[in-house]
C-alpha positions, 0 to 999 in steps of 0.5 A: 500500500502506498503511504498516506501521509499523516499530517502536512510534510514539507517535501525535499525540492531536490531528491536526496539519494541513499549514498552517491559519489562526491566529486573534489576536481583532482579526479578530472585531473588524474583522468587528464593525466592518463588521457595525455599521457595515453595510458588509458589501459590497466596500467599506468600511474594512476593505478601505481598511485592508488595501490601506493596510497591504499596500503599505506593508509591500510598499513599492509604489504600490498595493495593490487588494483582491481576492477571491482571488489568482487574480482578482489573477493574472487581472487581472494577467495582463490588464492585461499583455495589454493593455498588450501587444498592445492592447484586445482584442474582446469575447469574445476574451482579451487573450493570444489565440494568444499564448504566455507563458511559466510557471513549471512546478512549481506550483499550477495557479491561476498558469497558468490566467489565461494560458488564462482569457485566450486565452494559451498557457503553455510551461513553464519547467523548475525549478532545484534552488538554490530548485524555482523557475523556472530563469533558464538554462532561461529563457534557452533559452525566449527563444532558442525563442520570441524573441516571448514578452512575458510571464512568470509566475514564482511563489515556491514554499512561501515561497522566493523565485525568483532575482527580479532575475536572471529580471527582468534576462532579462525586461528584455532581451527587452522582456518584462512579469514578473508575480510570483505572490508568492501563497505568499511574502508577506513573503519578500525577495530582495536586502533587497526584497520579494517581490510588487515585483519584476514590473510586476503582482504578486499576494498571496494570503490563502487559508485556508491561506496565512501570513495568511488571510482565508480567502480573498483577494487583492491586486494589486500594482503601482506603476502607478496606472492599472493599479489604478484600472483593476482596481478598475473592472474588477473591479466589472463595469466599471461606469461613471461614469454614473447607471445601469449603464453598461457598456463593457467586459468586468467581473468580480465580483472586488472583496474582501468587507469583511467577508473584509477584516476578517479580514485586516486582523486578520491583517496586525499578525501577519505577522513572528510567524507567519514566525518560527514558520515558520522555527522549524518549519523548523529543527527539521526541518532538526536532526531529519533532519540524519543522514538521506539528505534535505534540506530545501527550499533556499535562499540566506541570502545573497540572500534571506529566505523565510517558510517558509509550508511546510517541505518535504524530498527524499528523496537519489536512492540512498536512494529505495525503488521508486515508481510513480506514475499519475495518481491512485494512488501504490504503492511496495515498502519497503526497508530503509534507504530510503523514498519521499514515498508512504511517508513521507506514509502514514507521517505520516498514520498518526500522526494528521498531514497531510503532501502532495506536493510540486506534480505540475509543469504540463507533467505535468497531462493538461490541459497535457501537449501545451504546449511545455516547456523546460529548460535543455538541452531543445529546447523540444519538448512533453513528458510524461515523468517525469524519465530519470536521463541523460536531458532534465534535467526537475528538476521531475519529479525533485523531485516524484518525490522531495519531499513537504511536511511538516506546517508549521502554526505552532500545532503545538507541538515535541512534536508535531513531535517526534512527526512527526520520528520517524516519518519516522526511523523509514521510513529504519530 
């Protein structure tokens, strides 16, 4: 149903979006560089430059410029499988058969490497200190599966996970972490950064990401062979020969000079950009202080994020009925409470973009027969949506109940002013 609104509310005059790039003019002339100099290919020094930048501001070994964060996962994801259980056949992905352990609610570009290489994903259930994997729910999936040697943990909307609990866990099972940073570059955990945490670790530079190139990636790691295999692997594993020689498996995945230039335009910008992040954070938290919600958490004394996407959850007894299928949301309104569906439509009608919060992994029809575990689960495959009494699925909960506010760092405090009162204003 469509959103009725209650009362008169002002409406943005220009729409306001979830996240977008924001520009500061060296791009265009990093752009211009590869241009004059003609190094419009994937290498050149702008790529140089981003990789240079990233892993000193990363504080890692090495940094490999990639088309996108999902390359970087897929070759992450790779390496491990490799280093794990050998050179696999041509034709065969270097997970086959093999499970590997996940992160449940989260966009389905960090579980695809695993079955892009022949692996099988079992989702690990989310907590409710940061909506990221649950190290206890962890716990149980090694107890399950005690011959899991891989986890993929990604940091959701710019919050980092509890990292050097789920790195101890992996240590103790002699397990390979990879870290999906795609969403929190520039977060830290204990005073590290993310995306340093896991033997391979991924960035990403998609447009709406806290730094763009409009698309882009990078693959972190401290291990020099690990990045100079990447770079011959993602240039279709040419090799040292004066023809083209191949003698493995290769992929087109090198990053653009040209998409470098953009980057590296962006990267001097990264602390201002995580400061109007906060900024939009803590005016949503002030504004809703008095409502049944809260923000998407976290711990300020172990971590700092960079609120890429300021996030809320509606309280359980302030919920209206929801009911949600695949594709289409409905909901009845009641007074004193609401729903995302409400809220999002309520967003939308004043000329802003809002979104749910990521529909967890073990939900997708693609994964809905894949094992996932909670913390007081038995590992068996399941599709239900949370059963208040029932298995603790936190990720289903959250979803239910969460939704992603407007969070682009150009949207003035007027404008959130704006946003702010409509979702008052669904709670009336």
């Amino acid at each position: 149903m469509a959103f009725k609104r209650k009362g008169q509310l002002e409406k943005l005059e220009k729409k306001v979006f979830l996240a977008t790039a924001t520009m500061h003019g060296d791009e265009l002339k990093y752009i211009k560089e590869a241009y004059d100099t003609n190094w419009m290919t994937t290498v050149g020094k702008n790529i140089d430059e981003v990789e240079r930048i990233a892993s000193e501001k990363l504080g890692c070994g090495y940094a490999v410029g990639l088309s996108s964060g999902t390359a970087a996962l897929h070759m992450a994801v790779k390496l491990a499988g490799e280093e794990l259980y050998g050179k696999p056949k041509v034709g065969h992905g270097a997970l086959e058969g093999r499970k590997a352990f996940c992160t449940d609610m989260t966009f389905d570009a960090s579980v695809n490497p695993i079955v892009y290489e022949g692996g099988e994903p079992v989702f690990i259930d989310t907590e409710y200190d940061t909506w990221n994997m649950d190290p206890e729910a962890l716990k149980k999936a090694f107890e399950i599966y005690p011959e899991v040697k891989l986890v993929m943990l990604a940091n959701l909307y710019g919050t980092p996970a509890k990292l050097r609990e789920i790195k101890d866990i992996c240590d103790s099972h002699g397990a390979i972490l990879i870290e999906d940073a795609a969403e929190s570059f520039g977060a830290t955990y204990k005073g590290v950064q993310t995306g340093t945490f896991g033997k391979y670790n991924c960035i990403s530079f998609n447009g709406n990401k806290i730094i763009t190139g409009s698309s882009g990636g990078l693959l972190i790691t401290d291990s020099r062979y690990a990045a100079e295999k990447v770079r011959k692997w993602s240039t279709q594993s040419r090799e040292a020969a004066p023809w083209y020689q191949h003698e493995e498996l290769g992929y087109n995945y090198r990053m653009s000079n040209v998409i470098a230039g953009v980057i590296r335009g962006q990267l001097p910008f990264l602390e201002e950009h995580i400061a109007q992040k906060k900024a939009i954070y803590e005016r949503y938290k002030e504004g809703f202080k008095d409502l049944p919600v809260a923000m998407n958490p976290y711990d300020p004394d172990t971590c700092e994020p960079n609120f890429w996407l300021s996030c809320m959850i509606v309280d359980k007894d302030a919920m209206c009925r929801q009911v949600r299928s695949d594709k289409e949301a409905l909901y009845i309104s009641e007074t004193g409470k609401s729903c995302p569906t409400e809220i999002l439509d309520a967003i939308l009608s004043v000329n802003a973009e809002g979104r749910p919060i990521w529909k967890p992994m073990h939900m997708q029809p693609i994964y809905r027969l894949n094992a996932f575990i909670t913390r007081d689960g038995d590992g068996r495959a399941r599709s239900n949506a949370y059963i208040d009494g029932g298995v603790n699925d936190v990720g289903a909960d959250i979803f239910d109940r969460g939704l992603c506010l407007p969070s682009d760092n150009k949207m003035t405090a007027e404008e959130q002013k704006i946003v702010i009162e409509v979702v008052r204003a669904c709670f009336e």
